[in-house]
C-alpha positions as CSV (number, residue, x, y, z in Angstrom):
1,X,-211.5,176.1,220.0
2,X,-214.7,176.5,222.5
3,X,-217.8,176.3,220.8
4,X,-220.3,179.1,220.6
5,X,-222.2,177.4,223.7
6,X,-218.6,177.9,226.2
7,X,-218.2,181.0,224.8
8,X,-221.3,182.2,226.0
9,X,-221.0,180.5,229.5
10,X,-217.4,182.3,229.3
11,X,-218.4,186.1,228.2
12,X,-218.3,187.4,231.5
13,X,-214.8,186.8,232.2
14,X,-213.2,187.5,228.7
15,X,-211.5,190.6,228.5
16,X,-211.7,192.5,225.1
17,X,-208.7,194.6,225.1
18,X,-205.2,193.7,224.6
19,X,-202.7,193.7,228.0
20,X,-199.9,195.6,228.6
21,X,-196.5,194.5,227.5
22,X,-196.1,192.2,224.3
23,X,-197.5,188.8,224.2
24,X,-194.6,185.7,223.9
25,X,-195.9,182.7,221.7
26,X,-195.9,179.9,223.0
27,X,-193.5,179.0,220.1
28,X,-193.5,181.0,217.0
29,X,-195.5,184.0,216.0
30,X,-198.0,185.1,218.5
31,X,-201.7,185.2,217.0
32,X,-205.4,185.0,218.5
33,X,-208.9,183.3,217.8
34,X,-212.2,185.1,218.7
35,X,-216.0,185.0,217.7
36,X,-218.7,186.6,218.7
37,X,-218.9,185.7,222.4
38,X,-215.4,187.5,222.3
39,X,-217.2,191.2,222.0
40,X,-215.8,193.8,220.7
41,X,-212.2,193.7,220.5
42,X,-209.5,196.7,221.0
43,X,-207.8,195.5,217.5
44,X,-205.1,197.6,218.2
45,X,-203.9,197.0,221.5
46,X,-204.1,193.3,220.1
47,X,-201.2,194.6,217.6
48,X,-199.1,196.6,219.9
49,X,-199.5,193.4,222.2
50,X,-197.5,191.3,220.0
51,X,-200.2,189.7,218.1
52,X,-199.7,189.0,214.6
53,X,-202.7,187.1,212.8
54,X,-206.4,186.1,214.2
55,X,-208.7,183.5,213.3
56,X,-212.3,185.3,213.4
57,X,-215.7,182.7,213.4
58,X,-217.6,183.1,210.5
59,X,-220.4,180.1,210.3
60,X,-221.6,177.5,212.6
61,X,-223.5,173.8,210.9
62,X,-225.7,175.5,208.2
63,X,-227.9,178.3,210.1
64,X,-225.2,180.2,212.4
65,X,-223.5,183.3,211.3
66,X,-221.8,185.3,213.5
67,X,-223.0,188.8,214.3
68,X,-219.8,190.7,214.5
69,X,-218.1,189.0,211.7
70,X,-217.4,191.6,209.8
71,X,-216.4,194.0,212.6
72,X,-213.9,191.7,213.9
73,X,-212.9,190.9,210.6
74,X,-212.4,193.8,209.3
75,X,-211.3,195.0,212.5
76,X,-208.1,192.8,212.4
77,X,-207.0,193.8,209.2
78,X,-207.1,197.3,209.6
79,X,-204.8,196.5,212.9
80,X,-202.7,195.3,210.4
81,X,-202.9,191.6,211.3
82,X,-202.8,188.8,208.8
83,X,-206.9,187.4,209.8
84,X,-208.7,184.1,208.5
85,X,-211.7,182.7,209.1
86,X,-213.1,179.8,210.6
87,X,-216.2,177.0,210.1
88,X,-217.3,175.0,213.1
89,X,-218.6,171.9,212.1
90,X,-221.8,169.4,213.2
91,X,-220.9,166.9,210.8
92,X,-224.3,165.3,212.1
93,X,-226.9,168.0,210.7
94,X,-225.8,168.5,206.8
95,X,-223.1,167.3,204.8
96,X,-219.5,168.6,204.4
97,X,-220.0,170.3,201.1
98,X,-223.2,171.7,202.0
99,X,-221.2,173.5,205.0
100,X,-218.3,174.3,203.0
101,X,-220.8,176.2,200.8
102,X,-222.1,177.9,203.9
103,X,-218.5,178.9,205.3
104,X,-217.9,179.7,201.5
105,X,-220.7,181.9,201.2
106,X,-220.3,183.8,204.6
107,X,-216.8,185.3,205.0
108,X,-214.8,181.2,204.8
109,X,-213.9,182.6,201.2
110,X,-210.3,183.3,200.2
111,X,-208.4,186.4,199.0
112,X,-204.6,186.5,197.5
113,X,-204.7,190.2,199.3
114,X,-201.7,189.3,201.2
115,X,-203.8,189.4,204.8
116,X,-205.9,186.4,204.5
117,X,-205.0,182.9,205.9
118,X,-206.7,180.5,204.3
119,X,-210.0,179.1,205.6
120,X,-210.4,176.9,208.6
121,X,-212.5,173.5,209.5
122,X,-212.8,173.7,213.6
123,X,-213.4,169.9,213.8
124,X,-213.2,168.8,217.7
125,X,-215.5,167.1,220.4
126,X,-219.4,167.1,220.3
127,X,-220.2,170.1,222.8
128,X,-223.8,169.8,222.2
129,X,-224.2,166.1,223.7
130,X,-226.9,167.2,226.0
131,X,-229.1,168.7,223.2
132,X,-228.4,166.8,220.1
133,X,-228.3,163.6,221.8
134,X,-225.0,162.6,219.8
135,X,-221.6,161.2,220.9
136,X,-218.0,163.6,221.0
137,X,-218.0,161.7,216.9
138,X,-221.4,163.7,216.6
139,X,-222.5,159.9,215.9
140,X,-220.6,159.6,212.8
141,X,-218.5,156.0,212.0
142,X,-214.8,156.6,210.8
143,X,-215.7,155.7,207.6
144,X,-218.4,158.3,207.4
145,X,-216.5,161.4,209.4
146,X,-213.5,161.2,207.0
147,X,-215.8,161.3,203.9
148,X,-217.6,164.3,205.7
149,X,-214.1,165.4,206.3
150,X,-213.2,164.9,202.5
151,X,-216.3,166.3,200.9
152,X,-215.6,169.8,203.0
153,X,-211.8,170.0,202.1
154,X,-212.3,169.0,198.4
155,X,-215.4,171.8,198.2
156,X,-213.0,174.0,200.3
157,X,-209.9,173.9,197.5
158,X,-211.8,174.2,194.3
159,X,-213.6,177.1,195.1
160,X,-210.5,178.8,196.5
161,X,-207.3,177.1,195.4
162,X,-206.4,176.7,199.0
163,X,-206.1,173.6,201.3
164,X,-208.5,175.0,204.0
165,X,-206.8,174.4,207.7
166,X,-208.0,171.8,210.2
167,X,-208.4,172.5,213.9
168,X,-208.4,169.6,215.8
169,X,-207.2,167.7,218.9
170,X,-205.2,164.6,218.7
171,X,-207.2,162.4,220.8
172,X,-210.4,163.7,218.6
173,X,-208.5,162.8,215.2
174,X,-207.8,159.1,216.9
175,X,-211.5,158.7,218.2
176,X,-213.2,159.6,215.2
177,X,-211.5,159.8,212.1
178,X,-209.6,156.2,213.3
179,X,-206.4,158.3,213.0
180,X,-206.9,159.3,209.1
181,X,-203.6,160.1,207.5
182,X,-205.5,161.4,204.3
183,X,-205.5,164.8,205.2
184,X,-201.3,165.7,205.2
185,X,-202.3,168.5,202.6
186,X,-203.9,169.9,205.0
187,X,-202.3,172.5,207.8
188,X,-202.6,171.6,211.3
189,X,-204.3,174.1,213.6
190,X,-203.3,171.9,216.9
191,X,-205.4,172.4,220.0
192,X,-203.7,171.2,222.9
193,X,-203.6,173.6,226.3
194,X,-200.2,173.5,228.0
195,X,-196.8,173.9,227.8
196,X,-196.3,171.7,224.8
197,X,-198.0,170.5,221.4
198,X,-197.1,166.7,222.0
199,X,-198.2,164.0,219.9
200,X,-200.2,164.7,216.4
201,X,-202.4,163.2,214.7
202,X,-201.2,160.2,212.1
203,X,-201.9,163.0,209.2
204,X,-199.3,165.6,210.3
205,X,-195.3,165.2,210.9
206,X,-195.8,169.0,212.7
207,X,-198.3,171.6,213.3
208,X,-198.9,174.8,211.7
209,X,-200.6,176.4,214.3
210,X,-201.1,175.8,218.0
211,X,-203.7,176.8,220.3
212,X,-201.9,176.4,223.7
213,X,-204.4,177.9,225.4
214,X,-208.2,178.9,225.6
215,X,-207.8,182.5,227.1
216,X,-204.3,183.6,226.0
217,X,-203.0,187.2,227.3
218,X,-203.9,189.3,224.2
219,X,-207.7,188.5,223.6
220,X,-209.8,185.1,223.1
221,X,-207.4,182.1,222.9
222,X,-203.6,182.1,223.1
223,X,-202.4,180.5,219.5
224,X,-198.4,180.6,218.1
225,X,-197.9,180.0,214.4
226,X,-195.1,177.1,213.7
227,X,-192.2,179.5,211.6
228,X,-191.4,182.8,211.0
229,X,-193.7,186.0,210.5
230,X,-192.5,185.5,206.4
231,X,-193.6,182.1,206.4
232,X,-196.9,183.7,207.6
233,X,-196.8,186.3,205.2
234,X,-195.9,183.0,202.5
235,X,-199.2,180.9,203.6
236,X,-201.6,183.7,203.2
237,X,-200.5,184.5,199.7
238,X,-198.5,181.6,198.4
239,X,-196.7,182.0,194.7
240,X,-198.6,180.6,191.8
241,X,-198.6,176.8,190.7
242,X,-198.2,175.5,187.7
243,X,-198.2,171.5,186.8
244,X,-196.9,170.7,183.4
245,X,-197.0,167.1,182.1
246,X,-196.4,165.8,178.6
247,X,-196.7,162.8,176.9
248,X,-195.6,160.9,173.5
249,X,-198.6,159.4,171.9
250,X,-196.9,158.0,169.1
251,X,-193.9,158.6,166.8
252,X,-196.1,161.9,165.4
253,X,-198.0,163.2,168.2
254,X,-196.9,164.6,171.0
255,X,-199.1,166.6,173.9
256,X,-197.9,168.6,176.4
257,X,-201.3,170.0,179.3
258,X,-200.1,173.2,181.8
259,X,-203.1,172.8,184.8
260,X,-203.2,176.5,187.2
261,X,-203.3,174.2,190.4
262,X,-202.5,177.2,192.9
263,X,-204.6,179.8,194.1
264,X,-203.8,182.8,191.3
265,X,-204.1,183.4,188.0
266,X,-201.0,183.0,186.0
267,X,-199.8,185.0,183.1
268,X,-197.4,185.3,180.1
269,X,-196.5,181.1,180.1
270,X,-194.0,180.8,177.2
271,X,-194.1,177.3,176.1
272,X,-190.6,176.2,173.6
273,X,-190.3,172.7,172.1
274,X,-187.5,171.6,170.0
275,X,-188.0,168.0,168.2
276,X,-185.3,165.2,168.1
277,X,-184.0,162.3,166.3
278,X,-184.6,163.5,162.6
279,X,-187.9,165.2,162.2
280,X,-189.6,168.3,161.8
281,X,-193.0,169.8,163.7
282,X,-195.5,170.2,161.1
283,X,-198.3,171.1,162.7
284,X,-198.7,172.9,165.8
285,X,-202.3,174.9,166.6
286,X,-202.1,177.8,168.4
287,X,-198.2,178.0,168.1
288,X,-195.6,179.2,165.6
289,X,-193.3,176.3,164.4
290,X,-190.7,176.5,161.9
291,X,-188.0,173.0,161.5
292,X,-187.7,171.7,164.2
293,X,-188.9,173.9,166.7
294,X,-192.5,175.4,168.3
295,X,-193.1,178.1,170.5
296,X,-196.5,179.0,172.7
297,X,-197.5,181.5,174.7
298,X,-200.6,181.4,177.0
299,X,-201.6,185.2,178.1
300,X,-203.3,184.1,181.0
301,X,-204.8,180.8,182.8
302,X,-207.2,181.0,185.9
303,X,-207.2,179.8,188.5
304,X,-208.1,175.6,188.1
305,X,-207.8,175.9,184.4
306,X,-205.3,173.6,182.5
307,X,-204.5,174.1,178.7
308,X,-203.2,171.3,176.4
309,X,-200.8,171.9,173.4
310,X,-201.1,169.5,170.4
311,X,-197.6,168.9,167.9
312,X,-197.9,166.8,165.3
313,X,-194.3,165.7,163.6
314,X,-193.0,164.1,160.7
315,X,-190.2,161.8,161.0
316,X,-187.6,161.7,158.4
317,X,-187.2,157.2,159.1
318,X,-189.6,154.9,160.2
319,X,-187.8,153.6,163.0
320,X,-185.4,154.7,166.0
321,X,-185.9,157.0,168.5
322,X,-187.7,160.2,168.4
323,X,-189.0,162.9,170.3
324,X,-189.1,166.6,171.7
325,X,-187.6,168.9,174.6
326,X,-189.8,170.9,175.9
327,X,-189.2,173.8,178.0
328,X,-192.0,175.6,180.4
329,X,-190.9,178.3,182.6
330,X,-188.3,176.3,184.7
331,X,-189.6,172.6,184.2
332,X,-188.3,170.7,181.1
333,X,-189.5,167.6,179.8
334,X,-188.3,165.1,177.2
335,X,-191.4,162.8,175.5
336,X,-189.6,159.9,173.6
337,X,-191.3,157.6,171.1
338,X,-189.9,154.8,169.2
């Protein structure tokens, strides 16, 4: 992606309006990437173009906001484009989290509306070498880039339930993350300008997006999303998760813990148990239980929030195998205690 300083040297020549004839992706969907230096952009010549999503600039560091944000923004989804936003990082003036906060706080945010993509970290060479004095690693080590790295990621999905999406360039990754492979939960924006992606970085096994080029035929750079327009539709509002885990504690107690870790709220979770091997539930808070069975219901759980169920049981024999089935939504588990 070109830095707010080669977008300015390159405002003259962009053209803000879409071209005649409908764009080809390089492979995949067609989409675009723009910020302010971009102007104002014919949003829907973009559309009848061929060009299905856009990646607007929100934030730069921790004091750059771009102007036209909200226009373009905005602009893009009323074009009817799927349209995310993106962070361009100087790992070198504040920490990740504090500019994860910033991108957070000034359009990076994420919406299960169905149109937004989630956030993105533009993470790439150093194109301020001649005023900040720093290296293309922004004078970071490895160790220290992929903690930056980490800290803005983690912020990134707490705050939204999303893996925010990394744009980088292979040789970049290799340089100055040491070729990290701690980031695979992470989509791939791929910047590489040609014909083909080739290699990725050590992280990825393929990329999600690719910028092929840095003025494509639509408006600002040329991107291609890696699937179909449904898988699109599927990673800007993906179905809720749900993690269920259980464990036997003893021969009596038995816990099972539902955690919300996707990116919506999640209602009406029916919870059924059934204990085995000769014993009875006896007590069972915030369920009905009756025999050998228990059934819970929890009428909602946000986003990040995990709830923990409690059965106590009374065996019929002190010794042999004992436990409980339990069924949540689709996953089943079986606790055993001896």
């Amino acid at each position: 992606m070109i830095s707010r300083v080669k977008r300015l040297l390159l405002f003259a020549a962009i053209v803000t309006l879409g071209m005649p004839g409908v764009a080809q992706a390089a492979d995949g969907v067609t989409g675009v990437d723009v910020s302010n230096w971009t102007g104002d952009i014919d949003w829907a010549s973009v559309a009848t173009g061929g060009g299905k999503f856009a990646f607007v600039q929100a934030t730069e560091g921790t004091d750059y906001t771009n102007p036209r944000f909200q226009a373009q923004y905005d602009g893009a989804s009323a074009a009817g484009l799927i349209r995310g936003a993106y962070h361009f990082a100087q790992p070198h003036e504040t920490d990740g989290t504090a500019q994860a906060e910033y991108f957070l706080r000034n359009g990076g945010n994420w919406a299960g509306d169905g149109q937004t993509l989630p956030g993105v970290l533009d993470i790439e060479d150093n194109p301020y070498k001649d005023t900040n004095g720093k290296n293309n690693c922004y004078g970071l080590s490895v160790e220290d880039m992929v903690t930056w790295l980490k800290d803005f990621t983690k912020k990134y999905r707490a705050a939204t339930g999303r893996h925010a999406i990394i744009y980088t360039t292979t040789s970049w990754w290799r340089t100055c993350t040491g070729d990290s492979d701690k980031f695979r939960s992470n989509p791939l924006w791929l910047a590489r300008w040609g014909s083909d992606p080739g290699e990725l970085p050590k992280s990825w096994k393929k990329h999600t997006f690719w910028q092929s080029a840095d003025k494509g035929p639509l408006v600002g750079g040329g991107n291609s999303f890696n699937g179909t327009e449904s898988a699109l539709a599927t990673l800007a509002n993906p179905p809720a998760e749900v993690k269920v885990s259980g464990q036997a504690r003893d021969r009596k107690t038995y816990t099972v813990t539902i955690t919300n870790t996707g990116p919506h709220p999640v209602k009406d979770i029916k919870v059924s148990g059934r204990a085995f091997g000769g014993q009875n539930v006896v007590r069972a808070p915030g369920c009905d239980h009756s025999g050998t069975a228990v059934s819970c219901r929890v009428a909602e759980l946000p986003r990040g929030q995990h709830k923990t169920f409690t059965f106590t049981t009374k065996p019929r024999k002190p010794t042999g195998t004992v436990g409980m089935n339990v069924t949540v939504g689709s996953v089943r588990l079986t606790l055993k205690a001896r």
